[in-house]
C-alpha positions as CSV (number, residue, x, y, z in Angstrom):
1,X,0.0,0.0,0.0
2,X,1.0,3.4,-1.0
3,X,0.8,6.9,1.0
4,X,-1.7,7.8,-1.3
5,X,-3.6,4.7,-0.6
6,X,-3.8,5.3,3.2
7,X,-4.7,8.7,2.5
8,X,-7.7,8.0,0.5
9,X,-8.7,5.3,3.2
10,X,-7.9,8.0,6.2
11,X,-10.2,10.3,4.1
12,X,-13.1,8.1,3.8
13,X,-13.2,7.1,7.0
14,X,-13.1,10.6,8.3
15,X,-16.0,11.3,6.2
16,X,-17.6,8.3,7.0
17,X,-17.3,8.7,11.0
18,X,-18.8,13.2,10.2
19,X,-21.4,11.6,8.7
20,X,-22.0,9.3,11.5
21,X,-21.7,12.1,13.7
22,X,-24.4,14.2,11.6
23,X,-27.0,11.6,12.1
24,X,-26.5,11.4,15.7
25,X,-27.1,14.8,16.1
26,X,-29.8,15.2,13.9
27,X,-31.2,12.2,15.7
28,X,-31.0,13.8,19.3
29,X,-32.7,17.4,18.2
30,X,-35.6,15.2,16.7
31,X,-35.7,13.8,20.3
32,X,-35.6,17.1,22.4
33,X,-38.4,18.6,19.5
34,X,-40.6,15.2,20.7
35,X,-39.9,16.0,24.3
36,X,-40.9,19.4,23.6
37,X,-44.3,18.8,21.9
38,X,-45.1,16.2,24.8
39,X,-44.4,18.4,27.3
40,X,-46.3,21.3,26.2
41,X,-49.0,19.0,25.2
42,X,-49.2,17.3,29.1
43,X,-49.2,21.6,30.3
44,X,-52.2,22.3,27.9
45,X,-54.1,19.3,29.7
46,X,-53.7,19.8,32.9
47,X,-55.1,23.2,32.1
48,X,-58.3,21.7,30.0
49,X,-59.1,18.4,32.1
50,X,-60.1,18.3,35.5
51,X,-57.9,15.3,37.5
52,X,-60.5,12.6,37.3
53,X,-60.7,13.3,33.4
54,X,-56.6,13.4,33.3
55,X,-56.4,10.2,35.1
56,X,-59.1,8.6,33.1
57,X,-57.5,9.8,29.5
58,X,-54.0,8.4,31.4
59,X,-55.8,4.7,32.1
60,X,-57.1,4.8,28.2
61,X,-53.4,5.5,27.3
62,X,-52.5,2.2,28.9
63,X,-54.7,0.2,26.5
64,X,-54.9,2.5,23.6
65,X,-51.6,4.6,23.3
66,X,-52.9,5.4,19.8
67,X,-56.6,6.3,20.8
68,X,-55.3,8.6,23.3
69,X,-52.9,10.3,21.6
70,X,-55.7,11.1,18.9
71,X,-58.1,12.6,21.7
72,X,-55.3,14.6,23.3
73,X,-54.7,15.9,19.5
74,X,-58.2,16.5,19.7
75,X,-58.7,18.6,23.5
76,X,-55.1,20.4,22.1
77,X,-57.0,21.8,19.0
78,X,-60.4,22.5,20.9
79,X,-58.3,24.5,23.2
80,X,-56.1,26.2,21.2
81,X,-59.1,27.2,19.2
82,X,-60.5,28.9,22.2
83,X,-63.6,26.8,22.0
84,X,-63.3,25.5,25.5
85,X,-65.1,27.7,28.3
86,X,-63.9,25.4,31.0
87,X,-62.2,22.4,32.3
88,X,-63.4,19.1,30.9
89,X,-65.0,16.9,33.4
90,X,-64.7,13.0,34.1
91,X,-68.1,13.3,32.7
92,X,-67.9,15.4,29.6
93,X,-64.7,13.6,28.7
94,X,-66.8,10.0,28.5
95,X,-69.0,11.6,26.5
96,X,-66.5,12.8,24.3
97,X,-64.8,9.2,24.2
98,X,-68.3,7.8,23.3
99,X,-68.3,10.4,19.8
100,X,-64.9,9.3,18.7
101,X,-64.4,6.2,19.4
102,X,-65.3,3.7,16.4
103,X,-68.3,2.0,16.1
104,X,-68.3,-1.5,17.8
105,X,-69.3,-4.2,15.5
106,X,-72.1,-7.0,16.9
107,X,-71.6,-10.8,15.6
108,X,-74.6,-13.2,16.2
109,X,-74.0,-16.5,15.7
110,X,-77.2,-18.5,15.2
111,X,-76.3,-22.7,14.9
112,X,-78.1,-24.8,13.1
């Protein structure tokens, strides 16, 4: 092997191990933008739900992360709007639960 041949290695792998280096960081501030956004979504629900609503949406968010986010989406943009006079209650937030929440199927089986 040649000088010039450790030199081009030397340089690839220094532009391999930048690049490396890049995605890492570009990986962390995705990470602290997430953090972010969850945080400041958490702060605008404590100030729209009342505590027996917040721990009820909590409990939902152990069975359906997906459902949960989607109605904390939901109380975000109502709030934000400025459509929400006051906290949500335990009771208003079932109700709420009950509009968005997809249609259950029924199955009958009849034997013959």
């Amino acid at each position: 092997m040649g000088d010039d041949e450790l030199s081009e290695i030397r340089k690839k792998r220094m532009a391999q191990l930048q690049q490396q280096a890049g995605d890492q960081q570009a990986m962390q501030e995705e990470l602290e933008r997430q953090q972010r956004l969850k945080s400041q979504i958490q702060m605008v629900l404590m100030q729209v739900l009342e505590p027996d609503a917040r721990e009820r949406l909590n409990t939902i968010r152990l069975t359906k992360p997906d459902f949960a986010s989607a109605v904390e989406q939901q109380l975000v943009m109502l709030a934000q709007s400025g459509r929400l006079r006051q906290k949500i209650t335990d009771a208003q937030l079932k109700e709420l639960l009950r509009q968005i929440a997809p249609a259950k199927r029924d199955y009958s089986i009849t034997r013959k």
